[in-house]
C-alpha positions in Angstrom: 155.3 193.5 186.3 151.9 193.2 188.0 150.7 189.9 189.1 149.1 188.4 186.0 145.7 188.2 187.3 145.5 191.8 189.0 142.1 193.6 187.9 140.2 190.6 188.0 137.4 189.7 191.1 136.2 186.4 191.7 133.3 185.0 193.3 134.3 183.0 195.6 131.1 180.2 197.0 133.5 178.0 198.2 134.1 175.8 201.4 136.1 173.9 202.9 139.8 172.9 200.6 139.3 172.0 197.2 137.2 175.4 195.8 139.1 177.8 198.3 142.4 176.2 197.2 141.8 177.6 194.0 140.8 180.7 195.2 144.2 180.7 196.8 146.0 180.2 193.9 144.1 182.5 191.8 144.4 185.3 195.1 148.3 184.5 194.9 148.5 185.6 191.4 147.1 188.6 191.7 142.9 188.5 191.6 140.7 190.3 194.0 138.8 187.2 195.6 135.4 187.7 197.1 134.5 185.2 199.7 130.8 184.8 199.8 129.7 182.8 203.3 127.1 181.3 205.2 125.7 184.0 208.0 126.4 183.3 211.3 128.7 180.4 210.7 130.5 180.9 207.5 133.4 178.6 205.7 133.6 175.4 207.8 137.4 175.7 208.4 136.7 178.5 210.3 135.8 175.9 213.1 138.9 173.8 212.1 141.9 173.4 214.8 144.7 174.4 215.6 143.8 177.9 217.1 145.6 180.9 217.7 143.8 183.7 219.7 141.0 182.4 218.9 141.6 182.1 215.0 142.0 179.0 213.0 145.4 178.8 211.7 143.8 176.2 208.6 141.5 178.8 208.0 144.2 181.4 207.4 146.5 179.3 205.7 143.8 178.6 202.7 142.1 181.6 202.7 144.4 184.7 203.5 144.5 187.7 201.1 140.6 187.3 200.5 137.7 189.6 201.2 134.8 188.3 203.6 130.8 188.9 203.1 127.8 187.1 204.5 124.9 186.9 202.1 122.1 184.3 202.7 121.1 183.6 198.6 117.3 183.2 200.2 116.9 186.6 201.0 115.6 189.2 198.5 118.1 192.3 200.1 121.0 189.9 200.1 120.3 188.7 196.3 120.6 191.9 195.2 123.6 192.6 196.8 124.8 189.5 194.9 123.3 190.0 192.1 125.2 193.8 192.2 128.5 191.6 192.5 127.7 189.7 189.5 128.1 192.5 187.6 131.1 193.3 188.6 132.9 189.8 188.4 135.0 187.9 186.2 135.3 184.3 187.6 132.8 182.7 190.2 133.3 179.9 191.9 131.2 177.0 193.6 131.3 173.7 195.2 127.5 172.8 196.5 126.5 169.7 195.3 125.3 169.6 191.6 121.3 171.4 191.1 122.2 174.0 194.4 123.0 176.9 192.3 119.7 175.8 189.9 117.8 176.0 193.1 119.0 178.8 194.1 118.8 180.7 190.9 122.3 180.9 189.6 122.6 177.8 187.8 125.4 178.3 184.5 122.4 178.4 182.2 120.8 181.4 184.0 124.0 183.2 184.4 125.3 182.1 181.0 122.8 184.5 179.5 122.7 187.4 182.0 126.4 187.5 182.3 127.2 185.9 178.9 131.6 186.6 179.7 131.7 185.1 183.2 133.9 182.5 183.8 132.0 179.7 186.1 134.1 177.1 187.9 132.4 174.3 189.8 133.9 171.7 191.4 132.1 168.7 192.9 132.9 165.0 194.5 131.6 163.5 191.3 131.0 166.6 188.8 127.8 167.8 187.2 126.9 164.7 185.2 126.8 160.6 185.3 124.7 158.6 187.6 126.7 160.1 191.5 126.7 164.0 190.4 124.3 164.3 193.1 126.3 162.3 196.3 128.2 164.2 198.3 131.8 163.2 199.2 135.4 164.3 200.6 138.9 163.7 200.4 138.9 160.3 201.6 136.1 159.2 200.2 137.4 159.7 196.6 141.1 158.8 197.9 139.1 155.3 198.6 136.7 155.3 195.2 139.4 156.6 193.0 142.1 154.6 193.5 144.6 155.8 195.2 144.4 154.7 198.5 144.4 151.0 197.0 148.2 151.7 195.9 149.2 154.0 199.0 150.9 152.1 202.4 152.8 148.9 202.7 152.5 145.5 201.0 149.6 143.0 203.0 149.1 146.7 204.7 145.6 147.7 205.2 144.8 150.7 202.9 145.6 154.2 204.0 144.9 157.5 202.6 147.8 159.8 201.8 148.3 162.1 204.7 148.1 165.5 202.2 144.4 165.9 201.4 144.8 164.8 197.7 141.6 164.7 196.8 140.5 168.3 197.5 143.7 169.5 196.4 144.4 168.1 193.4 140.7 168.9 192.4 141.6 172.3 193.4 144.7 172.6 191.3 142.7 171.1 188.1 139.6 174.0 189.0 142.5 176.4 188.6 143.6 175.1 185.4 140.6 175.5 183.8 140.1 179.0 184.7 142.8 180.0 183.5 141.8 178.0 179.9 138.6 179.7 179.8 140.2 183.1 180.2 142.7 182.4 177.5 139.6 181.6 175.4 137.3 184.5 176.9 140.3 186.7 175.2 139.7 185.3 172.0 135.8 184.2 171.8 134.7 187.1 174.0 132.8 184.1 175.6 132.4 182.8 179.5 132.8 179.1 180.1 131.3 176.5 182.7 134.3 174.6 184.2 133.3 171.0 185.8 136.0 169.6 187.6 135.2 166.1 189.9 137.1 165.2 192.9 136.7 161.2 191.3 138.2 162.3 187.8 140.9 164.3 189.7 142.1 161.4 191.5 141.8 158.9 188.3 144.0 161.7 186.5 147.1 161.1 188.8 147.2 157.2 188.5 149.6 156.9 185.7 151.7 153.9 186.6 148.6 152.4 187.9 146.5 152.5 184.5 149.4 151.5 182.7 150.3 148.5 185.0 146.6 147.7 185.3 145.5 147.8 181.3 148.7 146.7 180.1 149.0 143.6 182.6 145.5 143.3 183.5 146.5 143.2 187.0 145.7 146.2 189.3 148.9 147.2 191.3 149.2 147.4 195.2 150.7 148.9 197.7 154.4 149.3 197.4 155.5 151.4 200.6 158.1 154.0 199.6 159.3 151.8 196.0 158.5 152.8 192.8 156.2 150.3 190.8 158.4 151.0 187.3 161.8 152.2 188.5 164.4 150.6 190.3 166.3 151.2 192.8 163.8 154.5 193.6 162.9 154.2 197.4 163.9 154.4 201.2 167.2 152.6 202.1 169.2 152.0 205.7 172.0 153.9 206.6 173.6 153.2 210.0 170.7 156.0 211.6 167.7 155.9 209.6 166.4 156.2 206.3 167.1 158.1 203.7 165.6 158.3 199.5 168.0 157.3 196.1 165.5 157.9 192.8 167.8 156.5 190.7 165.8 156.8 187.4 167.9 155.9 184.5 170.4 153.5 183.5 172.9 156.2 183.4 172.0 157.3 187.1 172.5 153.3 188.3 176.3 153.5 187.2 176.6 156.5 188.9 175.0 155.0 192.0 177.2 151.4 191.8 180.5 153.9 191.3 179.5 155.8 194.0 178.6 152.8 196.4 181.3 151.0 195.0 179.5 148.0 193.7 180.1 146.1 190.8 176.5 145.7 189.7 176.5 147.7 186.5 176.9 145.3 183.9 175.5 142.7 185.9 172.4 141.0 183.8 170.1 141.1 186.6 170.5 144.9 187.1 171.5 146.1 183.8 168.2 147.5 182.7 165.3 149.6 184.5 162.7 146.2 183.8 165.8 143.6 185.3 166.2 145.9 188.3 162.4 146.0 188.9 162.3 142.1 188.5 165.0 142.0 191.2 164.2 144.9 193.3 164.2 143.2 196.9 167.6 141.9 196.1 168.7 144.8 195.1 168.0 147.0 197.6 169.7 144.1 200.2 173.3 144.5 197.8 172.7 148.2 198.4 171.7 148.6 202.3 174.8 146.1 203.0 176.8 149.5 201.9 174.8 152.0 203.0 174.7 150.5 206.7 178.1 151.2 207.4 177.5 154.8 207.5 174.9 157.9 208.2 172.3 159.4 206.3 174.1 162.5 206.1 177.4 160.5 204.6 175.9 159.3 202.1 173.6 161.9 201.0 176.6 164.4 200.7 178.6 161.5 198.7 175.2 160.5 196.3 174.6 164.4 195.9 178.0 165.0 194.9 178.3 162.0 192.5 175.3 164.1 190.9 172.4 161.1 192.1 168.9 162.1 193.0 168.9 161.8 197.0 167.3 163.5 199.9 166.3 163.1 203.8 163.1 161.8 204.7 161.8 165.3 206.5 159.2 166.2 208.7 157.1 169.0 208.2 159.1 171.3 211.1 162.1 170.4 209.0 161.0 171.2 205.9 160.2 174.3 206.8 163.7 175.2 207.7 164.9 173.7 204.7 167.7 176.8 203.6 166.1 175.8 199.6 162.4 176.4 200.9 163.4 179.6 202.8 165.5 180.3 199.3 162.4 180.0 197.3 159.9 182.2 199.5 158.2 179.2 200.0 157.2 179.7 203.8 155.5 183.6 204.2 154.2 185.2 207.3 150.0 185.7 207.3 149.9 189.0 209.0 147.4 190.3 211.2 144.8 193.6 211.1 147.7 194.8 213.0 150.1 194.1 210.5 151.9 191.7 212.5 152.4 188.0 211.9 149.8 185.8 212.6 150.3 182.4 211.4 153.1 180.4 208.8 151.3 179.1 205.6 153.0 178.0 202.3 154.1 180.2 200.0 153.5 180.5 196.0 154.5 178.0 194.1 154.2 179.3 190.3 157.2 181.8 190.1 156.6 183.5 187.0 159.5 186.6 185.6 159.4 189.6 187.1 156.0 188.9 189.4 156.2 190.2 192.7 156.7 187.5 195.2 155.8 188.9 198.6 157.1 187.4 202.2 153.5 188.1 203.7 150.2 187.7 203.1 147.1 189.7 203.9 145.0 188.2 206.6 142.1 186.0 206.1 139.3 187.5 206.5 136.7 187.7 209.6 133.3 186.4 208.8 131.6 189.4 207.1 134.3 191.9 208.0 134.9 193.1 204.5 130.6 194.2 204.0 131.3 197.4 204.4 134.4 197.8 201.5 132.7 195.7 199.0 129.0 197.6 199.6 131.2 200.8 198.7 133.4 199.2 195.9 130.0 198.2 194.3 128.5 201.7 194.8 131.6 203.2 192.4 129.9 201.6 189.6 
């Protein structure tokens, strides 16, 4: 099998994470992705540390695979060179702030009708409508305004943002989504679509305990460090050298646990249900960590694991990546070179779909502009 999305080009306007992070994914499956940059300076994260020979290794982790070219959308002889890509494309996506593209020329309306199946994907800090569309924002700005960083940390904690850049990312993964919608529908309807995706509405989307807690109680939830809000016990515990995870997330998976710890707590009334163990979480987790203290992590992770309970190490990210079911899964590849030698480490492919080739490398990212001369030729086989 081919990778799914092979034969099709995106435009790619995007900077930065969130609009290149779909690009990514949409590169991973198979797309030709065009990069489109700024002369002279191009994609922001080009300027992003760490470095390697001069290279930034977040650049290449986001952007590998891609082609490069430099067009400034205010000149007439670069215009037509985009306007010449236009033609050819499938998907084009943008994350300027909402009435750039109408400035410019290329709003959805205009390109609606002069490329009535292109697919365009925009995604924005607030989206293209309601009374912020035109602010500007980033991650932590909509990890602060959505939500999330109001429930992320420890209790009587100030707020912090989750380290993984959640807002860009899971705006990203949504942008992605609804590409992949319109071209189910552009199969059908022989019709393009305007995707609006909102960094804000991405972050309200992933706050499903918290809505529920918050419209069903009428109390918005807190912090809660590493616990669950709605399942008990699901969070960090003491061994005798650190700390370790149990997601214990059903009844079932409790009497497992108690067996395995050897506590008689199953059929005790303040623990017998998910809501009793939640009312009595802290004393809980003290009858717990009394056990778990008396021996390592790695004890009693091999003895959960075998009794069949949910339970891991708490890992950092040099760790992870030597994790023998990461390397299993092809999820750490090699981003080679012009050379063809390795270059950097970036993450690997998550959607693992039959018979899809799943490659240990990737194709370098791309130097600012360096791909001009394939794409001017690709466009002259028209």
């Amino acid at each position: 099998m081919s990778q799914p999305l092979a034969g099709l080009t995106v435009l790619d306007l995007t900077h930065v994470l969130a609009g290149p992070f779909c690009s990514m994914t949409l590169s991973d499956l198979g797309a030709r992705v065009i990069k489109v940059e700024r002369p002279g300076s191009g994609d922001d994260t080009r300027a992003f540390p760490p470095f390697k020979d001069g290279r930034s290794a977040y650049f290449a982790a986001i952007n590998h695979g891609k082609k490069s070219i430099a067009l400034d959308l205010k000149k007439d002889e670069d215009r037509a060179i985009f306007d010449r890509l236009l033609t050819r494309a499938d998907i084009l996506l943008e994350n300027y702030r909402p009435g750039v593209m109408e400035k410019l020329g290329y709003g959805w309306d205009v390109l609606h009708k002069r490329h009535p199946r292109l697919i365009y994907g925009a995604v924005s800090g607030f989206g293209h409508t309601g009374p912020d569309a035109k602010r500007p924002a980033y991650d932590m700005v909509v990890q602060a305004r959505g939500g999330v960083m109001s429930i992320t940390g420890e209790k009587d904690r100030d707020p912090v943002r989750v380290g993984a850049s959640i807002g860009d990312i899971v705006a990203g993964m949504f942008l992605t989504q609804g590409v992949l919608a319109a071209l189910y529908d552009l199969v059908r309807t022989g019709i393009g679509r305007k995707i609006d995706v909102a960094m804000l509405d991405s972050q309200l989307a992933i706050l499903e305990h918290a809505i529920a807690l918050t419209t069903t109680t009428g109390t918005p939830p807190g912090p809660s460090g590493a616990r669950h809000p709605s399942i008990t016990p699901f969070e960090t515990f003491h061994a005798s050298d650190g700390l370790f995870v149990i997601a214990a997330g059903n009844d079932t998976l409790f009497e497992k646990l108690c067996l395995a710890l050897e506590l008689p707590l199953a059929d005790d009334p303040r623990f017998r249900t998910n809501p009793k163990r939640c009312e009595n979480a802290r004393l809980l987790k003290r009858l717990i960590e009394a056990v778990t203290l008396g021996n390592t992590r790695t004890f009693w992770i091999e003895k959960l694991k075998a009794a069949g309970i949910p339970t891991g190490p708490i890992q950092n990210v040099a760790q992870v990546l030597k994790d023998p079911q990461i390397v299993a899964r092809n999820m750490v590849v090699d981003v080679l070179d012009k050379s063809g030698r390795q270059a950097f480490k970036a993450a690997g492919n998550p959607i693992k779909i039959t018979d899809m080739t799943d490659p240990t490398t990737r194709a370098p990212a791309p130097d600012l502009d360096g791909d001009r001369g394939e794409i001017l030729r690709w466009l002259a086989q028209e």
